[in-house]
C-alpha positions in Angstrom: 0.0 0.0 0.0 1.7 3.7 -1.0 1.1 6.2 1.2 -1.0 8.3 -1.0 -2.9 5.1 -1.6 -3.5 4.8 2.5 -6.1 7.8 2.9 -8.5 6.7 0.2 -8.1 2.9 2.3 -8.8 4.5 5.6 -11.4 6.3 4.4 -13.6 3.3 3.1 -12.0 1.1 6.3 -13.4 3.4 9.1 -16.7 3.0 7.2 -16.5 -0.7 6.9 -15.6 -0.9 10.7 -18.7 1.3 11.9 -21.0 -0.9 10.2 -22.3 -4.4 11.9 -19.5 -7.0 10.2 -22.8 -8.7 8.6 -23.7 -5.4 6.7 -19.8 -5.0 5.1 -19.6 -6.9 2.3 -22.8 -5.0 0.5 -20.8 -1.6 1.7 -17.6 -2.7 0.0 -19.0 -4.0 -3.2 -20.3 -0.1 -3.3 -17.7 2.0 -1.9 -14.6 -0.1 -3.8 -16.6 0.0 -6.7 -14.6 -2.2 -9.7 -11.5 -1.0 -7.9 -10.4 -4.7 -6.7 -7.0 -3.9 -5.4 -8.9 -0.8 -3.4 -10.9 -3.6 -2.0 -8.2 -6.3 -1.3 -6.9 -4.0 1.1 -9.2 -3.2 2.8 -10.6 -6.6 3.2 -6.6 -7.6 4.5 -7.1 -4.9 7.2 -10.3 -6.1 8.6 -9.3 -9.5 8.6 -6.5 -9.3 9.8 -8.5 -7.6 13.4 -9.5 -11.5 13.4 -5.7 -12.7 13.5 -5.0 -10.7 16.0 -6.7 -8.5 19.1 -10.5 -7.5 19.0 -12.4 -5.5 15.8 -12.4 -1.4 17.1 -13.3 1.0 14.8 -9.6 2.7 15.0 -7.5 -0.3 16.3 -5.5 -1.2 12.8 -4.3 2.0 11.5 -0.5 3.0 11.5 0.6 2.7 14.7 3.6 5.2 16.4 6.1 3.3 17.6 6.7 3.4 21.3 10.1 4.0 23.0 9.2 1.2 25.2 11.7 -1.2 25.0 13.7 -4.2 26.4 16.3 -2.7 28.7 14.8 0.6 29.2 13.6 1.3 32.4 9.2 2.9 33.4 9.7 4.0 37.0 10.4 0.8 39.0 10.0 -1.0 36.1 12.9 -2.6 34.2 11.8 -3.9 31.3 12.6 -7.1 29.8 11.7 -9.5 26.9 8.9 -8.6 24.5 6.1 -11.6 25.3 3.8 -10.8 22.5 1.9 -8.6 19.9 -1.4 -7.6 19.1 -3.9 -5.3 17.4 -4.2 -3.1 20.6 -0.6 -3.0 22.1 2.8 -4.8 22.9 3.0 -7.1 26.3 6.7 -7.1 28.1 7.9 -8.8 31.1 9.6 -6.9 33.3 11.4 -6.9 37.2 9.4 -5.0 39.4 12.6 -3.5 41.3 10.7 -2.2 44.4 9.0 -5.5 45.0 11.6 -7.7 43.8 9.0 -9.8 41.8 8.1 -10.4 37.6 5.2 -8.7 36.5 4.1 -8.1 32.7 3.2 -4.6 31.0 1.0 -4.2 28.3 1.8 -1.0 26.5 -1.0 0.2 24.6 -0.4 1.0 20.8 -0.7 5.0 21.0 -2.7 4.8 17.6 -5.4 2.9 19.4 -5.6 5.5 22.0 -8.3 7.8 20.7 -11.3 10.6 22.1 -11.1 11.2 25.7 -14.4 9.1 25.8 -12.7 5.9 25.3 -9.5 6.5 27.6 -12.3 6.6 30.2 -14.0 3.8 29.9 -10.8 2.0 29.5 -9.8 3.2 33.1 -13.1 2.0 34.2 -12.6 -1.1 32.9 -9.3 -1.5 34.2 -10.1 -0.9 37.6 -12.9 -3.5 37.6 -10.9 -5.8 36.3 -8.2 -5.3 39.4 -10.7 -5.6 41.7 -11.6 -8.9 40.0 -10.0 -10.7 43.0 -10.0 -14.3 41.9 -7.0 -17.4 41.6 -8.3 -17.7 37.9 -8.3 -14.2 36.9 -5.2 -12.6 36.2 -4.6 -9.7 38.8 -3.6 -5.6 37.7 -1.1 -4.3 39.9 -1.6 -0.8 38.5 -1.7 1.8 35.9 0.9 4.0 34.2 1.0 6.3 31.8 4.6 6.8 30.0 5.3 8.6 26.8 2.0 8.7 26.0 1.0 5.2 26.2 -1.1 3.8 28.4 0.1 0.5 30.6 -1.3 -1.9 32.3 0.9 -3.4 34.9 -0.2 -7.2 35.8 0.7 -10.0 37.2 3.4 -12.3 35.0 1.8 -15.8 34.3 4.2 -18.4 33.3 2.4 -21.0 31.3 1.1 -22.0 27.5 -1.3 -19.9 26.3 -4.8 -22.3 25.4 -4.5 -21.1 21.5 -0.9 -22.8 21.9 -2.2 -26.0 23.0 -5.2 -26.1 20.4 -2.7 -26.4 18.2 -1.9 -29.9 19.0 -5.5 -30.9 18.3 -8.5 -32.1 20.8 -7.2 -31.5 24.0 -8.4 -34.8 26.6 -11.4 -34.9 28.0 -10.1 -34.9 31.7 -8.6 -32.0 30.7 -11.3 -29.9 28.7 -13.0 -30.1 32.0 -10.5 -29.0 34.3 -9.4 -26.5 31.8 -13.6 -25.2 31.1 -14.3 -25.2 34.7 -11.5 -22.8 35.9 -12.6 -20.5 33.2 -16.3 -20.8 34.1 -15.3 -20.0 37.6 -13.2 -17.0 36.3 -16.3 -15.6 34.6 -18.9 -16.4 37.4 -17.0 -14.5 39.0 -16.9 -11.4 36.4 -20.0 -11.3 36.1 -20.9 -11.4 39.9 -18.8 -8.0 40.0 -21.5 -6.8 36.6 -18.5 -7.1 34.3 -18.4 -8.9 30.6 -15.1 -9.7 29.5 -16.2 -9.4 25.6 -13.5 -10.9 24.3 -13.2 -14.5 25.5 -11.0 -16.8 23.1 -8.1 -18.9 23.6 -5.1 -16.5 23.2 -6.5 -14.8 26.1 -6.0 -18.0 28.4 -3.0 -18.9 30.0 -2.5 -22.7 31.5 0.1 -22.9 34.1 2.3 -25.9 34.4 0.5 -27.1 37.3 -2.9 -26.7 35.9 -4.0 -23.8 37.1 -5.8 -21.3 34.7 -5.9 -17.9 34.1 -8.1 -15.7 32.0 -6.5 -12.3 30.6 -7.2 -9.1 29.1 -10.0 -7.1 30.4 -9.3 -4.3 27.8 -12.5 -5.0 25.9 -14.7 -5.3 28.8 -17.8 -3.6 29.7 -19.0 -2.5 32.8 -22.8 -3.2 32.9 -23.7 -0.3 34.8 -21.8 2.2 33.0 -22.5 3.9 29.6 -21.4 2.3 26.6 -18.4 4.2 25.3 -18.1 1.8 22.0 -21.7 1.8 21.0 -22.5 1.1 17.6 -18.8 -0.6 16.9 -18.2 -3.8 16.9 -15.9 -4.8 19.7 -14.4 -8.7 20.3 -12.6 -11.7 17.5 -15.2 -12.7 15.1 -14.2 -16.7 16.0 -15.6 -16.3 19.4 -18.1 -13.4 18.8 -21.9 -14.0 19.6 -24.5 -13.1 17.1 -25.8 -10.4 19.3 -21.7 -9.0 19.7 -21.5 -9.9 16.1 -24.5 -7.5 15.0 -23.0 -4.1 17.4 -26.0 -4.8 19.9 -26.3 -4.8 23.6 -24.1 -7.6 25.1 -24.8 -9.0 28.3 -23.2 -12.3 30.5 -25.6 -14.7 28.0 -22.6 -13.1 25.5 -19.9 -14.4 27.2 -21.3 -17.4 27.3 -21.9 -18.0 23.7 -17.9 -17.3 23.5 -17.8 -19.7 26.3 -19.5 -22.1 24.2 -17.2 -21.5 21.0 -14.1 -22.3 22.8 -15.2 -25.6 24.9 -16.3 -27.2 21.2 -12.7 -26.0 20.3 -10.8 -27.8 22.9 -13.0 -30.8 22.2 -12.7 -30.7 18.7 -9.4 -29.3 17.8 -10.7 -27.0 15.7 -12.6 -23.6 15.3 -16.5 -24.0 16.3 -17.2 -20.7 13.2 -14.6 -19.8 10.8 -14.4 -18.4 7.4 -11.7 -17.3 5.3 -12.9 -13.8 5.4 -14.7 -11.9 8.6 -18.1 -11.3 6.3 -17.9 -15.7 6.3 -17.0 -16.1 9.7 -19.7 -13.3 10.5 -22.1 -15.2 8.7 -21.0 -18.7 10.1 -22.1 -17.2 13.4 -25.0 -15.8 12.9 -26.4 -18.5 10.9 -24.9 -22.0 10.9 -24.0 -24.5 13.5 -20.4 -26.0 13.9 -20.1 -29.0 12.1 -21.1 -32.6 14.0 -17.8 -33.5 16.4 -15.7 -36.1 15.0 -16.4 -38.8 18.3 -19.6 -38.4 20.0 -18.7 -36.4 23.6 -20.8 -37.8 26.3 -24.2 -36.7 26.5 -23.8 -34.2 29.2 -21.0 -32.5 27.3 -23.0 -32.3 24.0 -26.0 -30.7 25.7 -23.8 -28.1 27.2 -22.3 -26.9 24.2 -25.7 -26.3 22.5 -26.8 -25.1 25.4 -24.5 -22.3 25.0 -23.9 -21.7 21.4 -27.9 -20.9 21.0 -28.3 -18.1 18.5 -30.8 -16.6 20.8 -29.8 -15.3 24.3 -32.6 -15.9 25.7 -32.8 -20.0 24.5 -29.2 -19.9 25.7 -27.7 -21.4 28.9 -28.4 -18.4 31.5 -25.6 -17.8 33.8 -22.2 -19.0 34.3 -22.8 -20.9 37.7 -25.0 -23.0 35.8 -22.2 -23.6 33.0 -20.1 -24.4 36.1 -22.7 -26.8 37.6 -23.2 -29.0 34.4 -19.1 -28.9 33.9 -19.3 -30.4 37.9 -22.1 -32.7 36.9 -20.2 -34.4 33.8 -17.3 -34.7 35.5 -18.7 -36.5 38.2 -20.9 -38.7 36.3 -17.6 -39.8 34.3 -15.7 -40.3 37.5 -19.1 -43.1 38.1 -18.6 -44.3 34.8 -14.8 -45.1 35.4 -15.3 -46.5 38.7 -18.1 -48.9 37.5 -15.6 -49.6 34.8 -13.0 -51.5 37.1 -15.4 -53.4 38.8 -15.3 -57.1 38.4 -18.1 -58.8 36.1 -20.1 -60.8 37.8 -21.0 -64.4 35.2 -23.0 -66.6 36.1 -21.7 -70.7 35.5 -24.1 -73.4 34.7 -24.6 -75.5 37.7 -23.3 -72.8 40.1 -25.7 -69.7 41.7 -29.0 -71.6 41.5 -31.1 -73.9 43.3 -30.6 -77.5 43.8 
């Protein structure tokens, strides 16, 4: 892309992102007119939100660079390796000096940073999300602001990220459980404090060598009570989206839920629940088609649940977390019955032996 190419792009692009990702693909067809290369890159910018971070109606222009990095030192920070990279910032660890402990800060991209609006409700966020005091949620140890990026300071999680793991296929079924229920507890738990995460997906769960989970970024979340600062965009990773998120509507815990829903089938199937190889397909997987039939049959208590929470409507959907949590107990204990009854001895019955004389 030339840069006198960029502003007719990002024209057309901020349109496109306004718009309910279901609505695009009739926009495009009309604002790119015959111009395919216009419209290859444009359609490579928004799919590429689904590769990495959420969709925001700003988060994939050109980016500043930051002066942030490894060796450089943000108060009694000392920063250290880059961990990662995303659509909405860069995540370090670093040595907390003062405190003589690892943390890990996520320095927000300062082309993401936009109206005073959104800074807000970012802060709000944030601070819900630290007082999210929970063993499976990861915990903020504070806020900074530092050559005018925001960052997040957290607590440094040494594990494989879930998205990791999917990519050795179906995970076990021990461990899907053990794995779902610590995330079900994390979001009961969200929820209870009137917070939805929005952007629940595998890359933003961490599994630590001894087994204990941890969901991650809170930086699309919504506070139930407070006013919608991204209304009308389209905010979370297509994959994972519900059709309500999917459609720029009013999301509640039910959406989370759906997400929920879209990950669990991943872990049991070892592969995406809705995909497409564009966001309009994925979009429209979502909305209106149902992942394909598992490759083994799941027990019975495992298949309910997932349709339970991959309903299209939120209301025919599973209601609340601690019920997700509650059928994730139930199966597991039911299996636990089935394996026991499983080593007992079978009882056969000779001829000439067990009866009456």
């Amino acid at each position: 892309m030339t840069p006198e190419r960029w502003p007719e792009v990002k024209r057309i692009l901020y349109q496109a992102m306004e718009l309910p990702v279901a609505e695009r693909e009739v926009f495009l067809e009309g604002a790119c007119g015959g111009d395919s290369e216009l419209r290859g890159e444009v359609e490579s910018l928004l799919q590429a939100s689904e590769q990495e971070d959420v969709i925001l109606d700003t988060s994939i222009v050109p980016k500043r660079g930051s002066a942030i990095e490894p060796g450089s030192r943000i108060g009694d920070y000392e920063v250290g390796a880059k961990l990662g990279e995303g659509g909405m910032g860069v995540v370090f660890q670093a040595f907390d000096a003062k405190l003589g402990r690892r943390v890990a800060l996520k320095v927000m991209h300062a082309g993401s940073q936009v109206e005073a609006g959104r800074r807000e409700q970012f802060l709000r966020e944030a601070r819900a999300a630290s007082a999210l005091n929970h063993p499976n949620i990861i915990t903020i140890h504070d806020f900074l602001r530092h050559d005018d990026a925001d960052i997040l300071v957290m607590e440094f999680v040494e594990g494989d990220l879930l998205s990791d793991l999917l990519r050795n296929g179906p995970m076990e079924l021990d461990r899907v459980i053990a794995v779902a229920t610590q995330i079900a507890r994390a979001l009961e738990a969200t929820h209870a404090a009137g917070v939805v995460h929005r952007d629940l997906k595998p890359s933003n769960v961490v599994v630590r060598p001894d087994g204990i989970v941890k969901v991650l970024d809170f930086g699309a979340a919504e506070l139930q009570d407070a006013p919608r600062a991204f209304a009308g965009s389209v905010v979370g990773t297509p994959s994972y989206m519900s059709p309500e998120q999917m459609n720029g509507g009013m999301v509640d815990p039910r959406s989370d839920i759906f997400s929920f829903g879209s990950m669990l089938y991943e872990m049991v199937a070892g592969r995406k629940a809705f995909s497409g190889s564009t966001v309009t397909l994925t979009a429209k997987a979502v909305r209106e088609e149902e992942p394909a039939p598992l490759d083994s049959p799941p027990p019975a208590g495992l298949s309910l649940l997932l349709y339970q929470c991959l309903r299209k409507d939120p209301e025919q959907r599973m209601q609340t977390m601690g019920d997700v949590r509650k059928s994730l107990q139930d199966l597991k204990e039911g299996l636990e019955v089935a394996r026991i009854l499983s080593q007992l001895p079978e009882w056969t019955s000779e001829p000439g032996k067990g009866s009456a004389e």
